[in-house]
Biopython code that builds the backbone (N, CA, C, O; Angstrom):
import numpy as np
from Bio.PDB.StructureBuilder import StructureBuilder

atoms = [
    (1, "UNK", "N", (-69.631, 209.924, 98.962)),
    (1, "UNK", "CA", (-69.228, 208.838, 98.092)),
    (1, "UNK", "C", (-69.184, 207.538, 98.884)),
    (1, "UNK", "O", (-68.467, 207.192, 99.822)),
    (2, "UNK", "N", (-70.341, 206.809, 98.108)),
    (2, "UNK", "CA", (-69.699, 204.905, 99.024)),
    (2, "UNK", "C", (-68.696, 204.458, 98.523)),
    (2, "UNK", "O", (-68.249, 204.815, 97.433)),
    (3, "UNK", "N", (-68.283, 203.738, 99.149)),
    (3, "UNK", "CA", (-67.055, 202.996, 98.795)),
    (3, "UNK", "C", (-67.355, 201.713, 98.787)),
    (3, "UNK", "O", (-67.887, 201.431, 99.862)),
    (4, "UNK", "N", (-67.243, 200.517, 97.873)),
    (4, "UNK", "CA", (-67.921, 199.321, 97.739)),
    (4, "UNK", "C", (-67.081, 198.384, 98.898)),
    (4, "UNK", "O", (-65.931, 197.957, 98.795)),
    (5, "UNK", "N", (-67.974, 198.217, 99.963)),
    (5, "UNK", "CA", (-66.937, 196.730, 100.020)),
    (5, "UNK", "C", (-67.385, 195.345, 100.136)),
    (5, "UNK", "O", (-68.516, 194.877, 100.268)),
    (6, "UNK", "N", (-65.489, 194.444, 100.007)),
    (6, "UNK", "CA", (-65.949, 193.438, 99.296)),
    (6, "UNK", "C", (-65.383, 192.082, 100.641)),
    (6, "UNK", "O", (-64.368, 192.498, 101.199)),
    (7, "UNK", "N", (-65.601, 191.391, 100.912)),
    (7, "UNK", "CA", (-65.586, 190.224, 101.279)),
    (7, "UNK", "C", (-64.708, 189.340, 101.143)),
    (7, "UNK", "O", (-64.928, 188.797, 100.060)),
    (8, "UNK", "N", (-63.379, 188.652, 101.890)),
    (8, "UNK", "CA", (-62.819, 188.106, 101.349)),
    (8, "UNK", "C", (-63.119, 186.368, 101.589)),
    (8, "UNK", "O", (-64.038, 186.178, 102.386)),
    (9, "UNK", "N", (-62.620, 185.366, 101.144)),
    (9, "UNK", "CA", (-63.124, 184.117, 101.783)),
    (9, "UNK", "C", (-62.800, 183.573, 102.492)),
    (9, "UNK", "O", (-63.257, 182.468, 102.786)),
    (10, "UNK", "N", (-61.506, 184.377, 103.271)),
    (10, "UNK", "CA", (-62.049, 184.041, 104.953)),
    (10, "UNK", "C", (-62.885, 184.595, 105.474)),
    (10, "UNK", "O", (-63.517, 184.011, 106.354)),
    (11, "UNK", "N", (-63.265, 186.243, 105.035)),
    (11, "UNK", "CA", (-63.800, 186.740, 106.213)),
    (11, "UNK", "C", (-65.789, 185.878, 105.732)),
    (11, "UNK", "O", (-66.693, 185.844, 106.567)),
    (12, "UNK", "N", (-65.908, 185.431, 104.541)),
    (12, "UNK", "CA", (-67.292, 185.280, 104.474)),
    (12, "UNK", "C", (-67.383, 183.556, 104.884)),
    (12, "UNK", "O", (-68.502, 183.043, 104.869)),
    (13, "UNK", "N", (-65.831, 182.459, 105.345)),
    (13, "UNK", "CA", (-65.958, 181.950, 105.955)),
    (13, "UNK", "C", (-66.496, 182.193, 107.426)),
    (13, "UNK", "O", (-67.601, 181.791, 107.792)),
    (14, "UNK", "N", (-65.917, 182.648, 107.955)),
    (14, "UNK", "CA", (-65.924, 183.404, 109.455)),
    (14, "UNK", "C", (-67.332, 183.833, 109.453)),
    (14, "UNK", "O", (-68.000, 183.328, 110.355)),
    (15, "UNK", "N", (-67.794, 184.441, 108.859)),
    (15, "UNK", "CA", (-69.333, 185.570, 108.658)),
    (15, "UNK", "C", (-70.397, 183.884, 108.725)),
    (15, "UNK", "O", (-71.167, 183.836, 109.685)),
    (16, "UNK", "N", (-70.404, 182.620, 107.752)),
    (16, "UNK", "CA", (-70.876, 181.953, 107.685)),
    (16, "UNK", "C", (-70.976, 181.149, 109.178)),
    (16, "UNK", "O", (-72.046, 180.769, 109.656)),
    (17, "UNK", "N", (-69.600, 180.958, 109.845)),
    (17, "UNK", "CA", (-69.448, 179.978, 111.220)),
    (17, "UNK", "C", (-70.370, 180.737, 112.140)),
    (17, "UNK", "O", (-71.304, 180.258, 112.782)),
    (18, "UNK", "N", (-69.840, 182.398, 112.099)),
    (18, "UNK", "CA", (-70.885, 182.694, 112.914)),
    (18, "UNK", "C", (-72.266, 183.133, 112.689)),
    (18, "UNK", "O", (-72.611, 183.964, 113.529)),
    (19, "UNK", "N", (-73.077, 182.872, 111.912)),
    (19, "UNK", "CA", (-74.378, 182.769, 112.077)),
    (19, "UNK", "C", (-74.815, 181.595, 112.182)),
    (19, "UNK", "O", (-75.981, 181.464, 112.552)),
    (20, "UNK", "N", (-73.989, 180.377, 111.881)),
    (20, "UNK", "CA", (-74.547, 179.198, 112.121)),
    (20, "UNK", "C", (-74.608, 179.313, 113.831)),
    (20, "UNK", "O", (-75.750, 179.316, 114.291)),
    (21, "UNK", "N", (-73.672, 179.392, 114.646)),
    (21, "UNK", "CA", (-73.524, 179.739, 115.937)),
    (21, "UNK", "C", (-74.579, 180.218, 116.307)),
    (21, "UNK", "O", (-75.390, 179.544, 116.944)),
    (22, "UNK", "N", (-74.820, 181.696, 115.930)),
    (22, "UNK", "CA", (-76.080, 182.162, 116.664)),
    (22, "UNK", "C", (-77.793, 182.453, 116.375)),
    (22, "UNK", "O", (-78.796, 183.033, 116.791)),
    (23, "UNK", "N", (-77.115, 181.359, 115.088)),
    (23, "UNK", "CA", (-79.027, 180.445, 114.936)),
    (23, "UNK", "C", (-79.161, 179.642, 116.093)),
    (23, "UNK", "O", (-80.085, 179.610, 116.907)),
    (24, "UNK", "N", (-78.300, 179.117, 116.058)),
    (24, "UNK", "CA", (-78.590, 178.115, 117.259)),
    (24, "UNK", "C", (-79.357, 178.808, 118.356)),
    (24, "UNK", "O", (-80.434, 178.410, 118.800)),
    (25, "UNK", "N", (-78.649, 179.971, 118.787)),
    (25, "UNK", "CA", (-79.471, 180.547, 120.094)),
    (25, "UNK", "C", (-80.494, 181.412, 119.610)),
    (25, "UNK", "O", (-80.884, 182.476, 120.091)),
    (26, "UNK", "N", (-80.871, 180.810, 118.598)),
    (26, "UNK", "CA", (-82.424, 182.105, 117.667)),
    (26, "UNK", "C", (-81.833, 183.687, 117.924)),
    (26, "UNK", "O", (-82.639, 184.598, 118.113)),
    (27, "UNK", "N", (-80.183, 183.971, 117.915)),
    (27, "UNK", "CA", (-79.798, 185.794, 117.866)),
    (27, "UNK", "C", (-79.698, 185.940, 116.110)),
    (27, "UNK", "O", (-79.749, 187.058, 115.597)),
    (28, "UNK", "N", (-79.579, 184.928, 115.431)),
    (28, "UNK", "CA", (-78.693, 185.257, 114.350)),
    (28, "UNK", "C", (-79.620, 186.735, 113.538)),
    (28, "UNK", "O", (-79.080, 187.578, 112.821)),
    (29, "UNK", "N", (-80.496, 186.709, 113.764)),
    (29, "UNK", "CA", (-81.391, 188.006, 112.722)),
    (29, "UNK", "C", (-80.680, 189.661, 113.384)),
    (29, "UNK", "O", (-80.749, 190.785, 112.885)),
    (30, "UNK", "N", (-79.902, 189.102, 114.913)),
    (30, "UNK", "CA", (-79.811, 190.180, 115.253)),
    (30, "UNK", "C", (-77.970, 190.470, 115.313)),
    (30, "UNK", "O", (-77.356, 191.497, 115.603)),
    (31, "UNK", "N", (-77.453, 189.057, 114.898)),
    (31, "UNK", "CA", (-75.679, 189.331, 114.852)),
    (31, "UNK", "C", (-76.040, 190.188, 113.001)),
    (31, "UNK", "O", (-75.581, 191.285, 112.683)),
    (32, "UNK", "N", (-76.815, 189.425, 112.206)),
    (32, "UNK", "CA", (-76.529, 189.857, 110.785)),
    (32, "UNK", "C", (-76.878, 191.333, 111.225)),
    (32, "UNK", "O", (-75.886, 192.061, 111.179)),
    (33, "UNK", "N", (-78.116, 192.004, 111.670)),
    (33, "UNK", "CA", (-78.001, 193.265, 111.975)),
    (33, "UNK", "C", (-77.232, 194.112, 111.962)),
    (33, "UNK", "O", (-77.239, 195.176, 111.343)),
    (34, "UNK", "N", (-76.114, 193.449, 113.037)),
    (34, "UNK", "CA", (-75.233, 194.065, 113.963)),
    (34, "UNK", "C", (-74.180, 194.080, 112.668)),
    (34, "UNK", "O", (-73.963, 195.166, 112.129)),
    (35, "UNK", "N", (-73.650, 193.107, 112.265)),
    (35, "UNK", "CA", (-72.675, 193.158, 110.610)),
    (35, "UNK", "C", (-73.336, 194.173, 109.988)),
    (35, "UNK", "O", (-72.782, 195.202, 110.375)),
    (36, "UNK", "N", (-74.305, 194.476, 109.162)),
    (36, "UNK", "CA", (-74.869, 195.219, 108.353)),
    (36, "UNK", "C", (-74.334, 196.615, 108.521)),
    (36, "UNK", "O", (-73.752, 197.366, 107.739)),
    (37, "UNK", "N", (-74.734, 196.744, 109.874)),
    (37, "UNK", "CA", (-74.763, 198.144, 110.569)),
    (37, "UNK", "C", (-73.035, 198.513, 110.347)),
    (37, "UNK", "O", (-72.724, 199.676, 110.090)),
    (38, "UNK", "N", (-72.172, 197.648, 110.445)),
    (38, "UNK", "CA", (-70.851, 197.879, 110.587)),
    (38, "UNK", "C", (-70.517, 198.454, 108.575)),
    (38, "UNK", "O", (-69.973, 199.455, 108.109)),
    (39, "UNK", "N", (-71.100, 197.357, 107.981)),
    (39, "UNK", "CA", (-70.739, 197.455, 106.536)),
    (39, "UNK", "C", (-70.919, 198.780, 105.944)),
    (39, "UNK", "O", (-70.091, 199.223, 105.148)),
    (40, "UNK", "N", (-72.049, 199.492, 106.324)),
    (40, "UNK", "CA", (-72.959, 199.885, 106.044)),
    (40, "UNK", "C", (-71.812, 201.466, 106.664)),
    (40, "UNK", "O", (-71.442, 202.496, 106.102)),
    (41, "UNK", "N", (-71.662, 201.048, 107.662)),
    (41, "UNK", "CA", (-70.497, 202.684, 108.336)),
    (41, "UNK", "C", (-69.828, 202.306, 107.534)),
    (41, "UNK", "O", (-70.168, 202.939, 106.534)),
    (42, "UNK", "N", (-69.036, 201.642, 107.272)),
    (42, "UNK", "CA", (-67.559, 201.339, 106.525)),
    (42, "UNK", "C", (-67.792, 201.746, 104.722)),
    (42, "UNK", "O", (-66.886, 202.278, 104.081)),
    (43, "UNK", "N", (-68.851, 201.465, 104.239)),
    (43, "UNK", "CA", (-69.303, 202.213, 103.225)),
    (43, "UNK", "C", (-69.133, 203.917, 103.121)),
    (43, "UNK", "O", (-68.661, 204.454, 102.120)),
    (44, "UNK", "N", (-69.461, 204.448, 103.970)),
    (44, "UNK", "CA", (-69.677, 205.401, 104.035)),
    (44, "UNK", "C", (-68.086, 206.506, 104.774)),
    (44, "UNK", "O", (-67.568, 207.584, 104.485)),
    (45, "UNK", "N", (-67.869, 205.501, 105.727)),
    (45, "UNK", "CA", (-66.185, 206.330, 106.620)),
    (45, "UNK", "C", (-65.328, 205.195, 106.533)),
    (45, "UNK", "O", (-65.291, 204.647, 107.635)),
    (46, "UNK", "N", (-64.884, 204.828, 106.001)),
    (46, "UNK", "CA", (-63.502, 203.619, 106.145)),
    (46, "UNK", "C", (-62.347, 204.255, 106.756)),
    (46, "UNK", "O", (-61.654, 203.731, 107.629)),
    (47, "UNK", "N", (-62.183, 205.343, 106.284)),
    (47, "UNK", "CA", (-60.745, 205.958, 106.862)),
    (47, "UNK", "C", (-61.451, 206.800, 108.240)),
    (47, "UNK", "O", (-61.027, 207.930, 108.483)),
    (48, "UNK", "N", (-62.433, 206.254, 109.034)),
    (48, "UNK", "CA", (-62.105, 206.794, 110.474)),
    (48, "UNK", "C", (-61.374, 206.258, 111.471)),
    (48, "UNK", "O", (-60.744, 206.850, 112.348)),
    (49, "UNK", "N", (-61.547, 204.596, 111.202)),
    (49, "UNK", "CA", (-60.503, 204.451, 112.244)),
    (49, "UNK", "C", (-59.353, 204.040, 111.521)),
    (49, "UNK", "O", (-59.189, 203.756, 110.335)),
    (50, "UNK", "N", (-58.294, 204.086, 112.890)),
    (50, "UNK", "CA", (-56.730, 204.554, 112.524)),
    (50, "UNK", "C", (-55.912, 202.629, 112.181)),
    (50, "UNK", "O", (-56.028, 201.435, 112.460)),
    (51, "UNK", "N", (-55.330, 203.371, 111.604)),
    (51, "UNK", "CA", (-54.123, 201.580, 111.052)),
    (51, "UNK", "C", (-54.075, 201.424, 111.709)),
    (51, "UNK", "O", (-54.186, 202.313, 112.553)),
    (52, "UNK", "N", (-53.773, 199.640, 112.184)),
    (52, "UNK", "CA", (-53.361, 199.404, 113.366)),
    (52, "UNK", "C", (-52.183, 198.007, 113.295)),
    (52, "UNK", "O", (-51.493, 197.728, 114.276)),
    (53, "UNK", "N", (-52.129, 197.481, 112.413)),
    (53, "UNK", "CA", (-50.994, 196.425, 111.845)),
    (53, "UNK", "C", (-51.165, 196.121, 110.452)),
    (53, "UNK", "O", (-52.256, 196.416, 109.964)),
    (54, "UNK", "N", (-50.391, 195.645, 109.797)),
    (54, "UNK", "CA", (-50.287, 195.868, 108.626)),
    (54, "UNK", "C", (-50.628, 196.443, 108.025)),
    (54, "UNK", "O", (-50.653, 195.947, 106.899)),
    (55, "UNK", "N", (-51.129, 197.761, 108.098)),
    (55, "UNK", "CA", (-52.210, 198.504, 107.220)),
    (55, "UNK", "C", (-53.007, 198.003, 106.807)),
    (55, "UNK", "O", (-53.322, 197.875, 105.624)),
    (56, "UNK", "N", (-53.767, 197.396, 108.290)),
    (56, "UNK", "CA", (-54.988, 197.044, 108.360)),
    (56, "UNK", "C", (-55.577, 198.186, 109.446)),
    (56, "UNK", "O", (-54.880, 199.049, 109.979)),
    (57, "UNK", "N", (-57.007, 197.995, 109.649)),
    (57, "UNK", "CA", (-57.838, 199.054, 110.553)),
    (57, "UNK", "C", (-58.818, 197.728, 111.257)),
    (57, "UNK", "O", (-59.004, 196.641, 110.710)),
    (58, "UNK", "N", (-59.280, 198.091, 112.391)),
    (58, "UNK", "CA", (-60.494, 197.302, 112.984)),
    (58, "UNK", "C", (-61.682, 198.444, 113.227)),
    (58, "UNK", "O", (-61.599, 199.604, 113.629)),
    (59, "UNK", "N", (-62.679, 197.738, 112.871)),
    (59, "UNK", "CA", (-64.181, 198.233, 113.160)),
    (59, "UNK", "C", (-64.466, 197.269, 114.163)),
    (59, "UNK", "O", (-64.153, 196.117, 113.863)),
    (60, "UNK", "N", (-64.945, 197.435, 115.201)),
    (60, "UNK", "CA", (-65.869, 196.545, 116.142)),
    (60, "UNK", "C", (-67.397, 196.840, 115.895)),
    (60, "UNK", "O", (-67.910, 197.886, 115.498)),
    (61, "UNK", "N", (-68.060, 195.503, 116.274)),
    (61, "UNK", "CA", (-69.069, 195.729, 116.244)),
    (61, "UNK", "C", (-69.875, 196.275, 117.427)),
    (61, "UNK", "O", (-69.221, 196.515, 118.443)),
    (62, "UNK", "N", (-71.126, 196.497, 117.452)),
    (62, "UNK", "CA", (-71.495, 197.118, 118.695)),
    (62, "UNK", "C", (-72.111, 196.395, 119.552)),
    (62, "UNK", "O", (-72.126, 196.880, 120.683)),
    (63, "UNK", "N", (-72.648, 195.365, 119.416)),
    (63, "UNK", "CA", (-72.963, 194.236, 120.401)),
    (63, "UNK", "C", (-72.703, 193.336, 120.548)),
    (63, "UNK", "O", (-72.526, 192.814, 121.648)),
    (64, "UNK", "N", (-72.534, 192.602, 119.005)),
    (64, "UNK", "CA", (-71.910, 191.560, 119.618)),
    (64, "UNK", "C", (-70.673, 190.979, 119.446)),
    (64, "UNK", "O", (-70.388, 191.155, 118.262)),
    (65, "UNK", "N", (-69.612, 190.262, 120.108)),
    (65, "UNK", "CA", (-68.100, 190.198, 120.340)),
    (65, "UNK", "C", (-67.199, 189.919, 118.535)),
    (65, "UNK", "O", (-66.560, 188.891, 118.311)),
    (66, "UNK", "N", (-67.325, 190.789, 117.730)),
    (66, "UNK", "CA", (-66.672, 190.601, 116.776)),
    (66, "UNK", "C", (-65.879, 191.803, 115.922)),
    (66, "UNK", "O", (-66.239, 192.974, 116.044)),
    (67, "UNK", "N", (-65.119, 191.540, 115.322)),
    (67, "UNK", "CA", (-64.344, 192.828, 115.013)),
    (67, "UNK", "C", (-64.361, 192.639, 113.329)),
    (67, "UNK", "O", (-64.494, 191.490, 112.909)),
    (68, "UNK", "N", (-64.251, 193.560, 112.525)),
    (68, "UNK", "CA", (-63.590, 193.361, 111.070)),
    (68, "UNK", "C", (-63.147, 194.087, 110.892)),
    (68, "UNK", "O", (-63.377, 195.284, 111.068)),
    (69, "UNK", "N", (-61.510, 192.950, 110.027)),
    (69, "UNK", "CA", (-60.236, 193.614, 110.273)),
    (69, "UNK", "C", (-60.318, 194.013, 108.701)),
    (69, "UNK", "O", (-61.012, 193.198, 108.092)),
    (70, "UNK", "N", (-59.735, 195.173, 107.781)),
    (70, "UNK", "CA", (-59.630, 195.506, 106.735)),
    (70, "UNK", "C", (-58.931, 196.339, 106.392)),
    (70, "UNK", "O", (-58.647, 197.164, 107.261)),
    (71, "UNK", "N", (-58.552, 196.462, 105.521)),
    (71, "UNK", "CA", (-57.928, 197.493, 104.375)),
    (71, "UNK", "C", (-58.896, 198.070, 102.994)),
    (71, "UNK", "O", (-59.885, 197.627, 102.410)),
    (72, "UNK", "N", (-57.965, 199.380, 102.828)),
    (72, "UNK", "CA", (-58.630, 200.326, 101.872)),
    (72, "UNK", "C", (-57.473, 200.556, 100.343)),
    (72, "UNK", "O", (-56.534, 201.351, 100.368)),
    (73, "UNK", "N", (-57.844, 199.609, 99.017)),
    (73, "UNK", "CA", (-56.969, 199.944, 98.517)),
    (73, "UNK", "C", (-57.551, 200.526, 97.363)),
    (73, "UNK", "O", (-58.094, 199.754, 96.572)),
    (74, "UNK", "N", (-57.540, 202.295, 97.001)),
    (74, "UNK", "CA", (-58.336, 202.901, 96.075)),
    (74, "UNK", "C", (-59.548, 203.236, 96.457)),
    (74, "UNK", "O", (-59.670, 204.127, 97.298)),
    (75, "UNK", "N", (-60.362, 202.772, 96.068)),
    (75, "UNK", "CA", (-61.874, 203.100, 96.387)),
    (75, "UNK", "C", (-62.711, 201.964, 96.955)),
    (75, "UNK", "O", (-63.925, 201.893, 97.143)),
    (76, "UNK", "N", (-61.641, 201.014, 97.197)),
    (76, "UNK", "CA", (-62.641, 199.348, 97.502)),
    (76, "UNK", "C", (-61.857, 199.187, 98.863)),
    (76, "UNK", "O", (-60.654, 199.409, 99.001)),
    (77, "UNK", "N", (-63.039, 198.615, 100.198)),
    (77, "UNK", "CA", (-62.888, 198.766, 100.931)),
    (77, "UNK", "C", (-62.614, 197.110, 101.466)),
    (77, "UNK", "O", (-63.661, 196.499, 101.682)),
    (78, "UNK", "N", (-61.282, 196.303, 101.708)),
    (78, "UNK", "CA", (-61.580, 194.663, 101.588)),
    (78, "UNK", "C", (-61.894, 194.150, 103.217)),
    (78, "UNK", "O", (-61.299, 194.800, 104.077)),
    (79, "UNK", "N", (-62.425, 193.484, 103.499)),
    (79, "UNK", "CA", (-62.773, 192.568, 104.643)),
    (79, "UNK", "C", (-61.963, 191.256, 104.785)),
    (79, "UNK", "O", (-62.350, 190.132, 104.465)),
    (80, "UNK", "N", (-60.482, 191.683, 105.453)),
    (80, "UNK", "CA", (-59.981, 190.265, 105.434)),
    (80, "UNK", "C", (-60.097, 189.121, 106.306)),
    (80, "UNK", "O", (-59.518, 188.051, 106.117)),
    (81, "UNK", "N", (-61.159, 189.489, 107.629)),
    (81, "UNK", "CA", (-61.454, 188.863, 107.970)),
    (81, "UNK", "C", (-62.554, 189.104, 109.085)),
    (81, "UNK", "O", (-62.914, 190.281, 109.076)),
    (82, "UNK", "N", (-63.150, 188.385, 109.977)),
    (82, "UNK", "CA", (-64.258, 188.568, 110.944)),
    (82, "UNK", "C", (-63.385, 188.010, 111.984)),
    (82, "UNK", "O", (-62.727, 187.008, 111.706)),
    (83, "UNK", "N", (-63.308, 188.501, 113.066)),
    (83, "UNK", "CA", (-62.449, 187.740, 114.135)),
    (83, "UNK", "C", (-63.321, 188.309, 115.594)),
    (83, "UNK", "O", (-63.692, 189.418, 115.978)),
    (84, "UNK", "N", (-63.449, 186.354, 116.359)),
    (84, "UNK", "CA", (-64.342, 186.834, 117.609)),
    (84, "UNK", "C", (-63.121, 187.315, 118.527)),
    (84, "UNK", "O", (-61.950, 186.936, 118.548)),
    (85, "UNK", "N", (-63.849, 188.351, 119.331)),
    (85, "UNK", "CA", (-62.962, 188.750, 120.418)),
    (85, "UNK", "C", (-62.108, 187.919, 121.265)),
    (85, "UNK", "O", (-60.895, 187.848, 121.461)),
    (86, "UNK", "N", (-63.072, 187.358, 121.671)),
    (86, "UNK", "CA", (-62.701, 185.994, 122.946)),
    (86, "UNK", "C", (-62.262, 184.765, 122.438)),
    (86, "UNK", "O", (-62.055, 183.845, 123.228)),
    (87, "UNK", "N", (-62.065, 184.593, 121.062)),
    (87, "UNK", "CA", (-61.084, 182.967, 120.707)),
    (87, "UNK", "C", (-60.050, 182.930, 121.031)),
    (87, "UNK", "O", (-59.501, 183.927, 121.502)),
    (88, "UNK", "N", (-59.434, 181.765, 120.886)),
    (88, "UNK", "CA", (-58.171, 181.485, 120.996)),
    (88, "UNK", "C", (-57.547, 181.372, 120.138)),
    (88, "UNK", "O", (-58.115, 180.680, 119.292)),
    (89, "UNK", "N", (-56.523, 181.721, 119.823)),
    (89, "UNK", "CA", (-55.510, 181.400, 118.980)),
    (89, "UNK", "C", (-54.959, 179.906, 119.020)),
    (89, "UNK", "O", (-54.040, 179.567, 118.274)),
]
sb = StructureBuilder()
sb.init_structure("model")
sb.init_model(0)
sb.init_chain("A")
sb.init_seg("    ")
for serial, (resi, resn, name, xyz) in enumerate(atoms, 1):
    if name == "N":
        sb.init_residue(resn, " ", resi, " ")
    sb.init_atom(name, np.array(xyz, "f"), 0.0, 1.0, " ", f" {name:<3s}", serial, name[0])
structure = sb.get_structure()
């Protein structure tokens, strides 16, 4: 069973900053990749990885420095946000 998920408008703020970012360095065909690939597990296993604050979960991505943080409520899987590893607060 997939589980739909959905995007929230931070995280498709965040999703937008960074591909503008890594057009710049001609990666962006390969950060959207790298998202896809994450969505695309999370469709399929959301509940593999474990809560980790608020009953939220993190997926990392696999190459390049970004995480998405989310929750599972029912059958819809939400994306509340895209967060780079290395920013600052």
């Amino acid at each position: 069973m997939a589980f739909p998920v959905i995007l929230s408008i931070d995280a498709e703020r965040e999703l937008k900053k960074a591909e503008c970012f890594y057009d710049a360095m001609d990666k962006k065909m390969e950060f959207l990749f790298d998202f896809d690939e994450q969505i695309e597990f999370l469709e399929q296993n959301p509940y593999l990885f474990q809560i980790r604050y608020r009953n939220l979960r993190i997926v990392h991505f696999k190459i390049f420095p970004y995480s998405l943080h989310y929750n599972i409520k029912g059958n819809v899987v939400t994306v509340l946000n895209i967060i780079r590893q290395n920013q600052s607060y």
